[in-house]
N, C-alpha and C positions, 0 to 999 in steps of 0.2 A: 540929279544926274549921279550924285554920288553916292546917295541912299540906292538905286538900282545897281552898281556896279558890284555895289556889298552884297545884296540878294543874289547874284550870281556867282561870287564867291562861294557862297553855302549852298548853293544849288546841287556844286560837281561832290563834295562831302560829301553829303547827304544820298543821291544818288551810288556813291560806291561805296558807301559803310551798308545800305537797304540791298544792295546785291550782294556783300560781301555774309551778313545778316541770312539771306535768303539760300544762300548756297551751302552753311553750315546746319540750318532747320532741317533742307532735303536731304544732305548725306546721312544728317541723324537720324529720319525716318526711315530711309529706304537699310541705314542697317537695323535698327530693331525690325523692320519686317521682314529680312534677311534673316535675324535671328529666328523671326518668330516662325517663319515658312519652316526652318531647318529642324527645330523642335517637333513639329506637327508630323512631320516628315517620320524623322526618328521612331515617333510611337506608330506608327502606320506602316513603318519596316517590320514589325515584330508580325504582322501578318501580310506575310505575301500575295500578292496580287491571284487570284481565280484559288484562291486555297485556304483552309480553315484552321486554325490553330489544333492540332493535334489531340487537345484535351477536351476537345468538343463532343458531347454525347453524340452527335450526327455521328461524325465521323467516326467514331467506336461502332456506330453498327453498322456505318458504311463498309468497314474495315472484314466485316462479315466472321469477326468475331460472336462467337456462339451463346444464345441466350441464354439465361438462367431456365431450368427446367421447369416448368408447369406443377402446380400439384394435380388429384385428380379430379375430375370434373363434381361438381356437386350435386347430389343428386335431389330430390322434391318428392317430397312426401302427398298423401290422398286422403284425408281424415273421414270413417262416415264417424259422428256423433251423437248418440242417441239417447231421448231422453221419455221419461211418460208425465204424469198427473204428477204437479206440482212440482216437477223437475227446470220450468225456465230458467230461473236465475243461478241454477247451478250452472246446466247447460250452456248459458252465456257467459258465466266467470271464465268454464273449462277454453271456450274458443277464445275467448283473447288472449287465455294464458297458453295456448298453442298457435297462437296466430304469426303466420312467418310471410309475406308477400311471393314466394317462392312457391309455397304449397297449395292444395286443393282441397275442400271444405265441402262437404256434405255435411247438414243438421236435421233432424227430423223429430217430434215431437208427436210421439204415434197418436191412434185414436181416442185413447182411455183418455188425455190432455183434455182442459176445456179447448171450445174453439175461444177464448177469449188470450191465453196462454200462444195457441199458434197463430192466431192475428199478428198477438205482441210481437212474438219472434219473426214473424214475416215482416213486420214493419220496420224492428230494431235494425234486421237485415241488409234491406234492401235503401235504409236510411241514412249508415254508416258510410261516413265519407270515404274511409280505406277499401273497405269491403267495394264500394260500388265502383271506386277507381282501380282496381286491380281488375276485379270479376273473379272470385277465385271462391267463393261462398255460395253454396246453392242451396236451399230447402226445398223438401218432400213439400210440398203443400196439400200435394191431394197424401193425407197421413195413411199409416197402414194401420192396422191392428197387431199388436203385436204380445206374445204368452213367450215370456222369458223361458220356460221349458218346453215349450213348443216348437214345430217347422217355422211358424211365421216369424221367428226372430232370424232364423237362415235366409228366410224367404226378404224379408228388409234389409239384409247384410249384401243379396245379391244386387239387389235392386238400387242400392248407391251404388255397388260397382258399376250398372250398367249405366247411369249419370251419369257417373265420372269419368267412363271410357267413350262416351260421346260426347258430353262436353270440349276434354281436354284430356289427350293419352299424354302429357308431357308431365310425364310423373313415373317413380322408380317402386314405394310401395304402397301399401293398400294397411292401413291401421284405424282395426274400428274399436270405439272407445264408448261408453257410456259417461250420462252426466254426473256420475259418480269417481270419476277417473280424474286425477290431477297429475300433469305432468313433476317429476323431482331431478329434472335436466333442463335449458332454455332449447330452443329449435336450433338453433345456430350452432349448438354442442352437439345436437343431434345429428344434424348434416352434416359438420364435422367427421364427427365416428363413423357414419354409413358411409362420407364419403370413399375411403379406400377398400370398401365391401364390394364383394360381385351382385354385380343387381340381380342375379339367379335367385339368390338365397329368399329361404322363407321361415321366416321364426312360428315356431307351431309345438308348442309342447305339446306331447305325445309319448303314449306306449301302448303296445297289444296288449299287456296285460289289462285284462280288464277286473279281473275278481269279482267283486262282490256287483259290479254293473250287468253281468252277464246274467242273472238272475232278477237282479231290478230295473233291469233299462234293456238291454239285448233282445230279451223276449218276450215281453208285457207287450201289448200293441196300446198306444195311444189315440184318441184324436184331440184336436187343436180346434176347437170353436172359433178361432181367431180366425178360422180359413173362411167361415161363410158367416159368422153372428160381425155387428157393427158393436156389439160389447163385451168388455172382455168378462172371459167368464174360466174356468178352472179347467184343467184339460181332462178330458173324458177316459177311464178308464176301459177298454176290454175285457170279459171273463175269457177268453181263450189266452193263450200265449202261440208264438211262433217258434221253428226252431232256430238254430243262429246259421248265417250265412255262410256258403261252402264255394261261390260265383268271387268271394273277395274276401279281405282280412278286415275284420275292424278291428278300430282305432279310437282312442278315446286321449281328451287332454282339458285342455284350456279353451274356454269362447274366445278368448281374444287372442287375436295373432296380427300378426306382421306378415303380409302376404305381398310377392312381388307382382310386379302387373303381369311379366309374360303366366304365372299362375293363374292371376284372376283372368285374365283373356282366355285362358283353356274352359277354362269352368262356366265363361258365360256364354264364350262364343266355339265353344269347344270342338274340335276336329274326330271327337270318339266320345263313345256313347256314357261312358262312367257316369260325368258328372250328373248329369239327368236319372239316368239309371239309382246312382244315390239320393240322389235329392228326391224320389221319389221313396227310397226304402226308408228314409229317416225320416216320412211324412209322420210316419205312426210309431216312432221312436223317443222318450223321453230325453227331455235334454240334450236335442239332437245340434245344438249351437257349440257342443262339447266335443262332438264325433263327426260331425259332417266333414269338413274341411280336413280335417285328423286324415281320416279316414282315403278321401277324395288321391291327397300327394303321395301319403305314402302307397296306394297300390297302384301308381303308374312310375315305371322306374324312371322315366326321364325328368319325373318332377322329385322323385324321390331320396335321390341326391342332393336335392339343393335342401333339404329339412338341417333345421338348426333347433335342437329340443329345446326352445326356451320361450317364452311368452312376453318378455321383456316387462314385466309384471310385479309388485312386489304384493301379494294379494293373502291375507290369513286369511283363513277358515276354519271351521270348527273341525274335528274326527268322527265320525266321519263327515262331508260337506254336506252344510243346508243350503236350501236355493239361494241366499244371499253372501257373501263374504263379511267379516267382522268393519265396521267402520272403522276407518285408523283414525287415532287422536295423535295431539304430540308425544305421548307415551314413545311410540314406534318411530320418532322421528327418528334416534339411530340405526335402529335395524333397515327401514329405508332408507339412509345414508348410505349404510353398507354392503345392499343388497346389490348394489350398481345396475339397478333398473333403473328403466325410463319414465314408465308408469306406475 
């Protein structure tokens, strides 16, 4: 009896120290989470509710604040590249060292080539992981014949343009290059500098005077065996001569140019009779890869404006010119540093 009245004694302690215990716990908690709500709170006041911190790129251009200005659009270049007998592994150096994902690629390794050499090329081609995931690389495969003093070298020059503008007209110009040609700028520098150019222009060195051509080239008539023999053979002289043209002006410069496409489009799909008209008169013209094109801009005046006397070439030769230009070594490395050509 009296062990139990003790137990009940401790009962009523116990019982109000476990309340008194339990009601100092919850006020502790309920303030630290009071604390803690008001914190969280705080950092969430710094952005206002449906609105965006001011320094937020959104809102800068929501704010319709005005962009930085564009530079100009970049423009894409049309390479033909042409190479003959024992020219592949040039020909293949030159296209990777002008190789840009942006530009357009014609190769062609005329008929003097073995067929083992345009195999090669047709396979390197078409095997090329870059080359075949762009598409921007095409080879002649049916090859031409082609006499470096001859029509048939205009006549192959034409004939990538006419690829190239069915292929792909998304391109600005038309530069045809030999596998003798090495770029001394990267592509990327290139499109750079044309970038801020009028895509009218057409680099084409040029002058009437012709001098001492107007007796060696002007009036001789040639033919070009290229046009119907499957080998190449020397071009055929005439005993007659012609007299020089009075229907137009000729023009003489550089085979290689920089030609814009609304140009090449006139010449191949042309709205007036010139281009054809020449292209026939320089059938029987020496060195007609010199004067053709020359010739073509400057006697239409709407193209004739857009001429820029340069070749963008850095190119020796002898006095007067033999059919080939001097091979550059690194002798010339500075003077083609300095020349600030492309090619």
């Amino acid at each position: 009896m009296m062990l139990m009245i003790m137990e009940k004694k401790w009962i009523f302690p116990f019982v109000i120290t476990s309340i008194v215990c339990i009601f100092f716990l919850v006020s502790s908690f309920n303030m630290g989470l009071v604390s803690s709500v008001h914190n969280i709170n705080s950092i969430f006041s710094i952005f206002p509710m449906g609105q965006r911190k001011p320094g937020y790129v959104e809102s800068k251009i929501e704010s319709g604040s005005p962009l930085p200005p564009s530079g100009p659009p970049i423009p894409r270049f049309a390479y033909l590249i042409s190479g003959s007998k024992g020219d592949l592994e040039k020909l293949w150096r030159v296209l990777h060292a002008l190789y840009h994902p942006r530009n357009q690629y014609v190769v062609h390794l005329d008929l003097e080539s073995p067929a083992e050499e345009r195999l090669t090329l047709a396979s390197r081609t078409k095997n090329n992981t870059m080359f075949s995931k762009m598409g921007n690389v095409y080879m002649i495969t049916k090859a031409n014949m082609v006499t470096y003093r001859g029509p048939t070298m205009v006549a192959n020059t034409l004939h990538a343009c006419a690829i190239l503008l069915k292929r792909n007209k998304d391109w600005d110009w038309f530069i045809n290059l030999s596998a003798s040609d090495y770029p001394l700028v990267t592509q990327d520098d290139l499109l750079y500098a044309f970038s801020a150019l009028n895509r009218d222009l057409n680099f084409i060195e040029h002058t009437s005077e012709l001098g001492w051509k107007l007796d060696k080239r002007a009036m001789p008539l040639i033919i070009d065996p290229g046009l119907y023999l499957s080998t190449k053979t020397e071009v055929v002289w005439a005993s007659q001569k012609r007299k020089l043209p009075t229907a137009f002006k000729l023009f003489t410069g550089s085979a290689w140019t920089v030609l814009s496409r609304p140009f090449i489009e006139f010449i191949i799909m042309g709205w007036d009779n010139l281009p054809r008209t020449l292209l026939m008169y320089y059938t029987n013209f020496i060195s007609s890869p010199e004067g053709y094109f020359q010739t073509v801009v400057c006697n239409v005046p709407e193209f004739a404006k857009t001429v820029v006397n340069h070749d963008m070439h850095f190119i020796k030769w002898d006095n007067p010119p033999k059919q080939h230009p001097h091979i550059l070594s690194l002798n010339e490395l500075g003077k083609m540093i300095m020349s600030n050509a492309a090619f």
